[in-house]
C-alpha positions in Angstrom: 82.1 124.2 97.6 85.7 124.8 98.6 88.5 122.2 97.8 92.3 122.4 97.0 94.3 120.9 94.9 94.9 117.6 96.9 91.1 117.2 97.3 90.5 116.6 93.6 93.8 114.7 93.5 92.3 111.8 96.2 89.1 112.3 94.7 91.0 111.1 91.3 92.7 108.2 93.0 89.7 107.3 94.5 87.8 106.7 91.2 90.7 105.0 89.7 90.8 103.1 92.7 87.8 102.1 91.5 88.4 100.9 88.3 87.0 104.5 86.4 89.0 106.0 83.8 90.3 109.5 84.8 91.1 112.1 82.6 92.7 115.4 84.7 92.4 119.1 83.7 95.5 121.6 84.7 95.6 125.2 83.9 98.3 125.7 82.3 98.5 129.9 81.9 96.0 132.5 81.8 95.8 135.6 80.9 93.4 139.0 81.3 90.1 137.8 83.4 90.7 134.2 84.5 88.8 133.1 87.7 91.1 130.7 88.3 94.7 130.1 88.6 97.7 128.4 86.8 98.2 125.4 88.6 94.0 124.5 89.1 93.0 121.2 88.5 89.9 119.2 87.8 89.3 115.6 87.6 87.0 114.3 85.1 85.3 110.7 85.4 83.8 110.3 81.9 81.0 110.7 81.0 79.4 112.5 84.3 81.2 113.0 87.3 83.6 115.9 87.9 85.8 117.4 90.6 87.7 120.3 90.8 87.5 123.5 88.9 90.0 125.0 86.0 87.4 127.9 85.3 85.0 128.2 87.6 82.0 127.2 85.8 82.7 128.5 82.2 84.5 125.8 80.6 84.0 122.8 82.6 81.4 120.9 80.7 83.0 121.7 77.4 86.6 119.8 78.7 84.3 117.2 79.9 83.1 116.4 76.2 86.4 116.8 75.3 87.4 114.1 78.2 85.3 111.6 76.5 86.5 111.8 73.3 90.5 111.8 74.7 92.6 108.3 74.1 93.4 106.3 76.4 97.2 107.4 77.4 95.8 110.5 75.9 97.2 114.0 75.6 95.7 117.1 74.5 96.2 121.1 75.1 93.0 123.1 74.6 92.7 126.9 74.9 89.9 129.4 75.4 90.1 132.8 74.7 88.6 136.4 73.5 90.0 135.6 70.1 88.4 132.2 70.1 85.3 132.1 68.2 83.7 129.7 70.3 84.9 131.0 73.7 81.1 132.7 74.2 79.5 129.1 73.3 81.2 127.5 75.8 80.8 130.2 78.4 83.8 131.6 78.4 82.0 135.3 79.0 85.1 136.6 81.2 87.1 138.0 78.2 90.3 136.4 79.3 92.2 133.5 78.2 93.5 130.2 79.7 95.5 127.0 78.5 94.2 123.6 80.0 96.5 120.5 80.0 94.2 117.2 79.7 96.0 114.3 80.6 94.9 110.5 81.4 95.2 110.1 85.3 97.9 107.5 87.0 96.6 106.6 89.9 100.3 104.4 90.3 102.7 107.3 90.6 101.1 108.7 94.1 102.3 106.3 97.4 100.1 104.6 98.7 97.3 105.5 101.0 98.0 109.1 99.5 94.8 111.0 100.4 95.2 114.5 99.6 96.7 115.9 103.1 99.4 113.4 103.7 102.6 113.2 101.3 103.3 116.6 100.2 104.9 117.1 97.0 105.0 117.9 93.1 102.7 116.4 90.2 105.2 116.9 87.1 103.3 116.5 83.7 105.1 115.8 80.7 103.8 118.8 78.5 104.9 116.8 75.6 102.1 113.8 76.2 104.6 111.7 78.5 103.6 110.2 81.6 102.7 112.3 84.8 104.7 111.7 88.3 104.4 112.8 91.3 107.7 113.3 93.7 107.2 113.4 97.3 109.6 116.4 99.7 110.9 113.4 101.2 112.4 112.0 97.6 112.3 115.5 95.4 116.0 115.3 95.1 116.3 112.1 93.6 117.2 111.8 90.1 115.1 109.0 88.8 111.7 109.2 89.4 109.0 106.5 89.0 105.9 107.1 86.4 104.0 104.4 88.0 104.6 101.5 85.5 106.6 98.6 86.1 109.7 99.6 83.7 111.7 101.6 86.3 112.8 104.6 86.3 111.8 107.8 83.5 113.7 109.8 82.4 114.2 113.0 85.1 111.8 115.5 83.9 114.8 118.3 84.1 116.0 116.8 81.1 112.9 118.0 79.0 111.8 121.2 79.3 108.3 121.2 78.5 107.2 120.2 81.9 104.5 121.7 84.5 105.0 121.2 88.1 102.2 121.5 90.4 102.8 121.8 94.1 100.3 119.7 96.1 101.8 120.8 99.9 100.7 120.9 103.1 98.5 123.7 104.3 99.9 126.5 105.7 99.9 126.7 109.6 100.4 130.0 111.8 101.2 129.1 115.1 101.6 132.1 118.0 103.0 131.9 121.6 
């Protein structure tokens, strides 16, 4: 099955849309033999459901256990690696290693009616266990940006760091005449 970025995004919003908890997976770095990128996210909807892929097959049901047992407003960096002695239990048999970000989802920070392929921008996550956002092109200049709750405006995540940002654009186009 192919999907981007954006497609486990939507699928996210969709659950919490639905009143499921969501708990989101982001590779943070890799290193040696990694089938996926930095940057690759799955969606987990504890205890079964899963979107996405931040492996491609090796750790994904291990972070879903993991998922479960995360906090609500939770935060939690897990690594896998050769050096790791459970990296073969969990099916980790590539020989590389990768950082994965779990984070509770906020549904709140994307616009409405987001769905994956319209509102191109950046998720920001707060590497330090503060809130995710997500900046549209049209607003990515603006200095305070909104993390979904009704207290106004976060701090700008420039000031800190310890922050990933995740482009979630359009797809690319080639047009010829």
């Amino acid at each position: 099955m192919s999907f981007t970025n954006r497609d486990v995004v939507a699928q996210a919003i969709n659950w919490s849309n639905q009143g499921q908890r969501v708990v989101l997976g982001t590779v943070l770095e890799t290193w040696g033999s990694a089938p996926r990128p930095a940057g690759s996210l799955m969606a987990i909807c504890p205890p079964h459901a899963i979107t996405g892929s931040v492996s491609g097959g090796c750790v994904e049901n291990d972070l879903a256990m993991k998922a479960v047992q995360l906090e609500e407003q939770g935060f939690s960096l897990v690594e896998y690696g050769v050096a790791d002695e459970d990296a073969f239990a969990v099916g980790l048999a590539c020989g590389g290693h990768i950082k994965v970000a779990l984070q509770e989802f906020n549904a709140k920070v994307f616009p409405n009616g987001y769905d994956g392929r319209n509102h191109p921008g950046y998720l920001i996550q707060d590497l330090d266990g503060g809130p995710m956002f997500f900046v549209s092109q049209d607003n990515a200049k603006d200095a305070s940006w909104y993390d979904g709750n009704e207290s106004g405006p976060y701090q700008h995540p420039a000031m800190n760091p310890n922050i990933f940002v995740n482009p979630l654009l359009a797809d690319l186009r080639i047009i010829c005449v």
